[in-house]
Structures are given as structure tokens and as C-alpha cells.
C-alpha angles and dihedrals in degrees: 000000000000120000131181122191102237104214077181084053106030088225145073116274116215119203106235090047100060092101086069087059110108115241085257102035082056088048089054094045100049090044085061093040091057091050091045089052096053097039086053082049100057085033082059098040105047090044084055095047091042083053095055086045096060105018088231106129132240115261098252092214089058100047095047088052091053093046101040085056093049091056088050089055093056106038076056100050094040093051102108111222118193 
């Protein structure tokens, strides 16, 4: 079952719970999803570049982590919630 910690919601959000969410509770939590979703990608984007700049590699854990987070925030805020 996928889970995101809400900052905006001060708890963890479960998917197949996101039709309990309140309109603006879901606006909240998309909002910070959104966010979530451009800050992983700088954080991606300048370790890769660093990584070109020095020739020293990304750790791969870490960049599986990342990116495994920043899939969970999408498949979150695309998830359409009627």
C-alpha cells in the first residue's frame, strides 16, 4: 500500500484513502505534491550534473530512493479523485 507523509497534513496519506480527503485538504496535498515532485527533480538533476562535472558517480541507493519518492509523488498527484 503507498503512503506519503503530508507536511501540509501533519500525517501520513494512504492511497486508497485519498477520496476521504476533504476538497481543500486535496488541494493542499496536491499543492505540496507538486512542490515535492520539482524540488526531487533539481535535487536529480544537479547530482547528475555534479556528477558530469567531476566524473565521480552518483550513489545508486540514493538515487533509487529519490527517485523512487518522486514516482510516489506522482502517481499521488495524478491520481484523479472524484
Amino acid at each position: 500500500m503507498l503512503t506519503f507523509f503530508s507536511n501540509s497534513l501533519s500525517r501520513h496519506v494512504q492511497f486508497d484513502q485519498l477520496e476521504a480527503l476533504d476538497k481543500e485538504q486535496l488541494s493542499a496535498f496536491h499543492a505540496e505534491l507538486c512542490e515535492t515532485v520539482g524540488m526531487l527533480n533539481t535535487v536529480i538533476t544537479d547530482a547528475k550534473n555534479k556528477e558530469r562535472a567531476s566524473g565521480v558517480p552518483v550513489d545508486p541507493d540514493w538515487l533509487h530512493r529519490v527517485s523512487t519518492k518522486k514516482r510516489i509523488a506522482l502517481k499521488f498527484a495524478t491520481e484523479e479523485v472524484s
